[in-house]
C-alpha positions as CSV (number, residue, x, y, z in Angstrom):
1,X,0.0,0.0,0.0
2,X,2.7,2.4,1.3
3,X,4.5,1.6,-2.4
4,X,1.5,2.7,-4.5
5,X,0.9,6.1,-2.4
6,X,4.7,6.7,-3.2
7,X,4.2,5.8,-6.9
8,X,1.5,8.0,-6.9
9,X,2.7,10.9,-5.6
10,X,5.5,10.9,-7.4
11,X,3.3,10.6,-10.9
12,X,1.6,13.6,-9.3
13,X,4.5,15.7,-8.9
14,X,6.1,15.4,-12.3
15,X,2.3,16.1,-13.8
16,X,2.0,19.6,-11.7
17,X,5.6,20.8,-12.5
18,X,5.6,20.6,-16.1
19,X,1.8,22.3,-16.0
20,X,3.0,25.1,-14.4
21,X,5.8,25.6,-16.2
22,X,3.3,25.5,-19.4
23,X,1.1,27.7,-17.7
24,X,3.4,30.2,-17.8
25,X,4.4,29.7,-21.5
26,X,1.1,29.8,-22.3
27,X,0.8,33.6,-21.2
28,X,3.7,34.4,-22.6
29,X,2.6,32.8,-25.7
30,X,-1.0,34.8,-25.5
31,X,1.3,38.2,-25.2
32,X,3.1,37.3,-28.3
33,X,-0.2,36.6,-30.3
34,X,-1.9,39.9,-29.1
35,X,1.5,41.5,-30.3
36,X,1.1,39.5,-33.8
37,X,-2.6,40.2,-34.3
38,X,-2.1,44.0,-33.5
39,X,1.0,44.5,-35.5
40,X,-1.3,42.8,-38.0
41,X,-4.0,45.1,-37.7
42,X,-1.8,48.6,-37.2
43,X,0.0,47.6,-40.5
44,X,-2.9,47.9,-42.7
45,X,-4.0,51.3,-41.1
46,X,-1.0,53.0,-39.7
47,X,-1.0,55.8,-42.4
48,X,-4.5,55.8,-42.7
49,X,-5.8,59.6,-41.1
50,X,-9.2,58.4,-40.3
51,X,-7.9,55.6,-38.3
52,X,-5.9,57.6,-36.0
53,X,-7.5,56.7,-33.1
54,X,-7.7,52.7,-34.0
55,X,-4.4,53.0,-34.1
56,X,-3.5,54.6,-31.3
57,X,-5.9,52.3,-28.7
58,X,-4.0,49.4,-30.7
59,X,-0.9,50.4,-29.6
60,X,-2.0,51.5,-26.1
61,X,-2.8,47.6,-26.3
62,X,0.0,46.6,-27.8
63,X,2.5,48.2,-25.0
64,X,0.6,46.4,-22.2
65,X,1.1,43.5,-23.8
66,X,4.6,44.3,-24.4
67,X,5.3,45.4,-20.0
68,X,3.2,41.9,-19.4
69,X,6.0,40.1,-21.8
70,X,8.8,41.5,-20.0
71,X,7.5,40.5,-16.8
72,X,7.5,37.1,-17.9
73,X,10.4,34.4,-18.7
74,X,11.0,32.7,-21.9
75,X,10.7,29.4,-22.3
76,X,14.2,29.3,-23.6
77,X,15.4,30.0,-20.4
78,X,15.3,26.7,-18.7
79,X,17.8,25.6,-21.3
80,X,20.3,28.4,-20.1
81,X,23.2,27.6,-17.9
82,X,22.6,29.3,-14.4
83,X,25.5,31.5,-14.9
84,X,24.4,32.9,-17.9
85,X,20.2,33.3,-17.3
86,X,20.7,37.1,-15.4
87,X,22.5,38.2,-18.7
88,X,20.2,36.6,-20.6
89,X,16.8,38.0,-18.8
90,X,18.6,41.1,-19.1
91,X,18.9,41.1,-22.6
92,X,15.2,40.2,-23.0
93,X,13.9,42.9,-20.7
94,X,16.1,45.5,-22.6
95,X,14.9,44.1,-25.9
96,X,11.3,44.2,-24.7
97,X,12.2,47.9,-23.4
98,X,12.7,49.1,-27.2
99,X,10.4,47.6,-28.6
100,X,8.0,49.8,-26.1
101,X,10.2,52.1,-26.3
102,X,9.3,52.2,-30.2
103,X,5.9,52.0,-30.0
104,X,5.7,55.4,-27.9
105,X,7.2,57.2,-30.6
106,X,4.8,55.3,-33.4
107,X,2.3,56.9,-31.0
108,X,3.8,60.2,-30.6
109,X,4.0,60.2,-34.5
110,X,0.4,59.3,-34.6
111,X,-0.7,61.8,-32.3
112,X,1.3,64.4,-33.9
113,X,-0.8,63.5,-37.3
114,X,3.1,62.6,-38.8
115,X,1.8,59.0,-40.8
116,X,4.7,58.5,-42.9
117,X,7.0,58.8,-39.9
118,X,5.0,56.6,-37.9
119,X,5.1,54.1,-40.8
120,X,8.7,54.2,-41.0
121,X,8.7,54.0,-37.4
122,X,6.5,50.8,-37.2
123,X,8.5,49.5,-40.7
124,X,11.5,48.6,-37.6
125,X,9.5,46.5,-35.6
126,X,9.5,43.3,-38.0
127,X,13.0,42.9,-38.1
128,X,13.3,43.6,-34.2
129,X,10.8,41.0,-34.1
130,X,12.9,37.9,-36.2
131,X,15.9,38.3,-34.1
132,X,13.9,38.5,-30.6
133,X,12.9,34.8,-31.7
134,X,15.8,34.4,-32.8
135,X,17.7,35.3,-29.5
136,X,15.1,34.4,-27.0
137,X,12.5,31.6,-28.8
138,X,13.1,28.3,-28.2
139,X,14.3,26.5,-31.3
């Protein structure tokens, strides 16, 4: 009897660890896609006058999901030696600090009524975007 209890709590352990750890790449993962969708959405009417506003609550959106981002870890982390993962967070926070960074000035472009800065502004955030996976996503 005493066996089976241990069996099972052990088969409970290594269940819960793994879903937490998942839980937490899930947000991360829902940040990202809220990022993707609104990119999406601000490319097709970032120059666009009569979407001013659109535009600017998308990227009032966009920037929480960008300080929620930064709070969390990537998954790629685990895989990090321990010396190396304060450098690394580091370098993700700072990464996720322009890219908010940049989005203030889209805005500030926006609100200023300048569209064709603000779309060379926003034109940035693409390649920023390829090597953040590339630096921080897990292969």
């Amino acid at each position: 009897m005493n066996k089976s209890l241990f069996t099972l709590s052990i088969c409970l352990l290594t269940s819960v660890f793994p879903l937490k750890a998942h839980e937490e790449d899930s947000s991360l993962e829902e940040q990202m896609k809220i990022l993707a969708k609104g990119t999406r959405q601000l490319s097709q009417q970032i120059d666009n006058p009569t979407s001013q506003q659109s535009s600017i609550d998308l990227i009032e959106n966009l920037k929480k999901a960008v300080k929620v981002s930064e709070s969390l870890e990537p998954r790629k982390t685990v895989s990090i030696p321990q010396s190396d993962r304060g450098k690394f967070l580091a370098q993700y926070h700072a990464e996720m600090e322009k890219l908010f960074d940049l989005f203030n000035k889209i805005e500030g472009e926006l609100k200023g009524g300048n569209y064709a800065m603000a779309k060379i502004l926003f034109a940035s955030i693409k390649p920023m975007e390829k090597e953040g996976h590339k630096q921080f996503k897990e292969d």
